[in-house]
N, C-alpha and C positions, 0 to 999 in steps of 0.2 A: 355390397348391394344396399341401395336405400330401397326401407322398407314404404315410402311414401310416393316413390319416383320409378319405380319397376312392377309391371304387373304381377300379379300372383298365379298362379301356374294354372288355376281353373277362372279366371277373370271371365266372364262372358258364357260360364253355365250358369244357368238355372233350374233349382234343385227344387221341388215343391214335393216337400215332406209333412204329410199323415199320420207318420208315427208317434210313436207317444210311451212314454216311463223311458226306458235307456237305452238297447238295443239300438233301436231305428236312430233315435235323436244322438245318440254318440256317433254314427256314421255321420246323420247331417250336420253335427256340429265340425267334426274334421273335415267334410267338403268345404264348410263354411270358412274355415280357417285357411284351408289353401283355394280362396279366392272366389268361390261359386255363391252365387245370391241363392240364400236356401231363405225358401217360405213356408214356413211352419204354419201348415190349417189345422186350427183346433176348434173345438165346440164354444159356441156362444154360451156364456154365461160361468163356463168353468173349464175348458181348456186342460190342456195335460196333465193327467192324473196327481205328475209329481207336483205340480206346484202347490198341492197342499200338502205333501209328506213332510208335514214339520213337527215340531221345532227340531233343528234350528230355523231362526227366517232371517231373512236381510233386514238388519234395523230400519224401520219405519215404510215398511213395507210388508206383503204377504206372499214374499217368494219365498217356499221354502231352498235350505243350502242344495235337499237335495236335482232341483230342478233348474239350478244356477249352474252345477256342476257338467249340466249335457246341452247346453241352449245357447253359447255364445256364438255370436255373428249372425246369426236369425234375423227372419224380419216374419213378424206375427200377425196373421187375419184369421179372424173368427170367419166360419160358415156352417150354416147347417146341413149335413151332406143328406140327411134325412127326409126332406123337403126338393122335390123335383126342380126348383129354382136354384135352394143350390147345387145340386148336383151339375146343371145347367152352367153354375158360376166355376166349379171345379174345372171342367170339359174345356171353357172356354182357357183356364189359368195353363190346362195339359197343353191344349195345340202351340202353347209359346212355350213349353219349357223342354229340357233334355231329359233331364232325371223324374221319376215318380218311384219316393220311400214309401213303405207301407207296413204296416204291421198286424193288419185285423186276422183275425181268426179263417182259415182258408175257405176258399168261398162267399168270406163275410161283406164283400165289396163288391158283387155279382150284382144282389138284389137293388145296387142304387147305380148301375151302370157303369162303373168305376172301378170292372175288375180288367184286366189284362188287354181279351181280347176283345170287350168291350174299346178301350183307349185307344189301341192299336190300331182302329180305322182312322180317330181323331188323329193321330201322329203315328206316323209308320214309323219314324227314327227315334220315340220315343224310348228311355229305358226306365224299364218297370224293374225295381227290386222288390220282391214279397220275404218279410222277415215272418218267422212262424216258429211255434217249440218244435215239430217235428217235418214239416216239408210241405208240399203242393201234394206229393205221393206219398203215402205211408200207411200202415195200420194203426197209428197214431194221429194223422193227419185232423181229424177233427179235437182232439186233444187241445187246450190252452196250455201253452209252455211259460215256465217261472223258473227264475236262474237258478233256487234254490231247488227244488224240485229236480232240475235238469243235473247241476251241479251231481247229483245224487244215483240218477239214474245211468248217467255217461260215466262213472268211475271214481268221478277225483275225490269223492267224498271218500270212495274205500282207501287211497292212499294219502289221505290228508287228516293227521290227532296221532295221539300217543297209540301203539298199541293195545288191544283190549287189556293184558294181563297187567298193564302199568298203571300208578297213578290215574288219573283224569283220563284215562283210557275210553276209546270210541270212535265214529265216524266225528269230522268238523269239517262245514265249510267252507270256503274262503272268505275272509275277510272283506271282500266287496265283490261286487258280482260281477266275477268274472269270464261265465260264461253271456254273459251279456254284451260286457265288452269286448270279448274276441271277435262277437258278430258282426259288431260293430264296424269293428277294426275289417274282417274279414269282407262285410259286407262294401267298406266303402273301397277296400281292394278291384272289388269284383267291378263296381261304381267305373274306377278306374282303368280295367281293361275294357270296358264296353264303349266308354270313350272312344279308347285308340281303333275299337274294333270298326264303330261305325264311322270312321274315317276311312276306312277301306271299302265297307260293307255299304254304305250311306243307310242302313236299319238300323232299327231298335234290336233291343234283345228282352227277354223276363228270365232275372235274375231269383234263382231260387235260394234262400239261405235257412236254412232250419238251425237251432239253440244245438240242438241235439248230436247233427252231425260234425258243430263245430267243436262240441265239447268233447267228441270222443278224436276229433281231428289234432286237438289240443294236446293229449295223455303222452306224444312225442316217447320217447325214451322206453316212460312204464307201459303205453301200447305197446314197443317193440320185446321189451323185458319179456312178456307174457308171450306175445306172437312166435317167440323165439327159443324160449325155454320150456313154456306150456304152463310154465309154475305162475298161480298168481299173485301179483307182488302183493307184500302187506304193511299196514302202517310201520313205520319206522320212527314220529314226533318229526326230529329237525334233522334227524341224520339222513344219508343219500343208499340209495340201495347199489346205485354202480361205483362212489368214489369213497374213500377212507382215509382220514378224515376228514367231512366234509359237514359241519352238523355243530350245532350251541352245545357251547362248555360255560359252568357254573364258573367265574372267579371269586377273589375276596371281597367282592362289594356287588356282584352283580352277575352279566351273563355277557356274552361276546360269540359272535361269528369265526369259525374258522374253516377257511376254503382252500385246502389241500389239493393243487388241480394237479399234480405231477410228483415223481419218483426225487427227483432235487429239488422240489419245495421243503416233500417229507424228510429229508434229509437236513435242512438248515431249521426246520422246525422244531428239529429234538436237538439241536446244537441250541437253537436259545431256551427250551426246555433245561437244558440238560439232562438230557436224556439221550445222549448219542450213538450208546450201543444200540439200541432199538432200531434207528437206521439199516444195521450191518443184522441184524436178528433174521432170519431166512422166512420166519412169521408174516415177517410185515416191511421187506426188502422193496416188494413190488406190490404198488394199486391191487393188481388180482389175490394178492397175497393176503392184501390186509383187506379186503373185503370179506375174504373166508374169515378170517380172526379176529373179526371186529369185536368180540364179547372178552376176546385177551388183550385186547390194545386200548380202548377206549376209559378201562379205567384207570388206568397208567396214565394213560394224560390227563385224565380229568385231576387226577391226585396233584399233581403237578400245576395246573391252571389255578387251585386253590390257594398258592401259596402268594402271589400279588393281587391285587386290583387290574380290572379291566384298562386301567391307560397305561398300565406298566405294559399289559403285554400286546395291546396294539403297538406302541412305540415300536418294542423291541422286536415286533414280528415284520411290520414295514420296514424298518433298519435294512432289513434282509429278505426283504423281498415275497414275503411270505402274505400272500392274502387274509385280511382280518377284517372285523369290521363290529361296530357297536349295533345292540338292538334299539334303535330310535323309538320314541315313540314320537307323535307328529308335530309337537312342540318345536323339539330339535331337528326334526326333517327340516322345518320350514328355518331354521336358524342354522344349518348347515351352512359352512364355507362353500359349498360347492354347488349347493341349491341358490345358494342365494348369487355368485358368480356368472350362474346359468340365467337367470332372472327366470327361476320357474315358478315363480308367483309374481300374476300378472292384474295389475290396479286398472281398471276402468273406471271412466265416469256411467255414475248411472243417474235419470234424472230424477227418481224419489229417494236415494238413498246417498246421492252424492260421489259415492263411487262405490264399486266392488271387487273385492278382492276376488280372483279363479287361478286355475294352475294353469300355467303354460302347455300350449302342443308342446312337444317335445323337439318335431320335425324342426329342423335350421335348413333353409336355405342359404350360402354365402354369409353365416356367419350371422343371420338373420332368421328370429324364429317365427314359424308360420302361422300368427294370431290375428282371426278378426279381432277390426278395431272397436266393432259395439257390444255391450252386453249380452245377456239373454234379454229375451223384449219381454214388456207387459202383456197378459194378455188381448191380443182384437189392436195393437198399438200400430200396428201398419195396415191396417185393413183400410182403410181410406184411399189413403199413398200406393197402397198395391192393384187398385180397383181403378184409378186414375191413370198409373202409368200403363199397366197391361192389357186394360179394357176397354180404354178411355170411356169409362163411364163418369159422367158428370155428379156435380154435386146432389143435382135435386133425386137420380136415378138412386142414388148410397145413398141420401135420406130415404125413400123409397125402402129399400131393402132391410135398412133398420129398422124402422117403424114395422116392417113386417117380421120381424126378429131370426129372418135370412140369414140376417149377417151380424 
């Protein structure tokens, strides 16, 4: 597939996204990527909170990394939605488009005419997503949600750090925020079935997405672990509560990954150990076995791990098939043979900074990965361009509107 010469899978939606920090803007930015004109309305004068969460920032500019990292393929107008003119210019941008993101606090888009069923006369086929920490319905519902915060209250903090009795023992939470992105992710799912829906249906729908129920939606395995057993599971560090061994071993120079998924992995594993009997040992013969015995097996191998360096025993554990892997930091992520293979660091031009590095969607179509071609925009940088084509409002009507600080 040429990526210049073949439409992209959502060409000819239009997405007019409200949202703002990550949630919302990481759905519009994967719409954006698989094809959809997403317009990003933010506030005059200062626009999405992230773009000042800096430093870092894009050399010779004031975008911070972290609002570069959810905004690519965007196209950006400022409006004041607080001001009955533009709520007026909003209304007008809904009756042309498909999608409408949002992320205010429940209710909090009533008071300027811009909540659901307000829209919903302007565009019956219109689809409304409402992102929110806890729902449209809850005992929480007026509650403001925060990933870290959510993170916390949905679980994964209780199964994420060392055990309390160890070392650095305590609740930790992820590394980036990823109940934010699952919404995202989730949200722009949903994006996508309402599509195909109103192809049958020719309506709209209001997509409800809550932080909260994605996060508990998320716990996969240790939701069923607890639902199942009744026990609740507890931190483990890097080890797995269903697989054995599955969990970072210290070597002579560092640390390394080892992912045990099966009974003849574990078995070629203590061959390049040496440690073969342990195989045949009725202990730790079978997954279930060595689950129970994890506190007799684990330092048996770790004893063993100690005695090369980490590239002795990735080698030797790929040789045979044996799942391994090094702990990256992001240096070597991005300097990876297979990151760098994939092209998932992806160069754009940008017009104040000259170009900017972002990470690739992941998605390939035909061998072809699904990236819009422009940056994150400046803030207000298509408010012009977007007011002309969708409104056909003239130039002197947008001087107009700026001068009255509308727009």
């Amino acid at each position: 597939m040429n990526a210049t010469s073949t439409p992209k899978p959502l060409a000819g939606v239009k997405v007019l996204d409200l949202s703002r920090v990550l949630a919302g803007p990481w759905c519009g930015q994967l719409l954006a990527d698989m094809g959809a004109d997403v317009i990003k309305v933010e506030r005059p004068g200062s626009g999405d909170d992230t773009r000042h969460w800096g430093p870092p920032w894009l050399p010779g500019t004031r975008e911070s990394a972290y609002y570069l990292s959810a905004n690519r393929g965007k196209r950006s107008v400022t409006v004041d939605m607080a001001r009955p003119e533009g709520q007026q210019l909003i209304k007008q941008l809904v009756a042309q488009s498909d999608v409408l993101l949002e992320n205010f606090k429940v209710g909090g888009l009533a008071k300027y005419g811009l909540d659901y069923p307000s829209l919903k006369g302007e565009n019956p086929r219109l689809i409304y997503c409402s992102i929110t920490g806890f729902g449209q319905k809850s005992p929480y519902s007026h509650r403001a949600g925060y990933d870290f915060m959510i993170q916390a209250m949905g679980g994964i903090m209780s199964l994420t750090g060392q055990p309390d009795d160890a070392p650095g023992g305590g609740p930790v939470k992820t590394g980036v925020a990823t109940a934010d992105i699952f919404t995202g992710l989730y949200a722009a799912n949903a994006i996508l079935a309402a599509l195909f829906q109103r192809e049958r249906s020719n309506s709209g729908t209001h997509i409800d997405m809550a932080l909260m129920d994605v996060q508990v939606g998320v716990l996969a395995n240790q939701a069923l672990n607890y639902l199942t057993s009744h026990q609740v599971p507890q931190r483990l560090g890097n080890a797995h509560p269903n697989i054995v061994p599955y969990q970072a071993f210290a070597t002579a120079d560092g640390h390394m990954i080892l992912a045990v998924g099966n009974d003849d992995q574990f078995k070629r594993c203590c061959t390049v150990l040496e440690l073969g009997a342990l195989s045949h040992d009725p202990r730790f013969a079978s997954n279930g076995a060595r689950v129970a015995n994890r506190e007799q097996l684990i330092p048996t191998l770790q004893a063993a791990f100690l005695r090369h360096d980490t590239a002795h025993w990735l080698a030797a554990l790929e040789a045979v098939g044996v799942p391994s892997g090094p702990i990256n930091t992001l240096d070597r992520v991005f300097d990876d043979p297979h990151v760098k293979a994939r092209q998932l660091k992806q160069t754009l031009p940008h017009p104040q900074a000259g170009q900017v590095d972002l990470v690739s969607n992941p998605i390939r179509f035909n061998d072809v990965a699904l990236n819009a071609d422009m940056p994150p925009p400046g803030l207000g940088q298509h408010t012009q361009q977007v007011l002309e084509e969708m409104l056909q409002l003239d130039a002197q009507q947008i001087a107009t509107l700026k001068q009255q600080g509308i727009i």
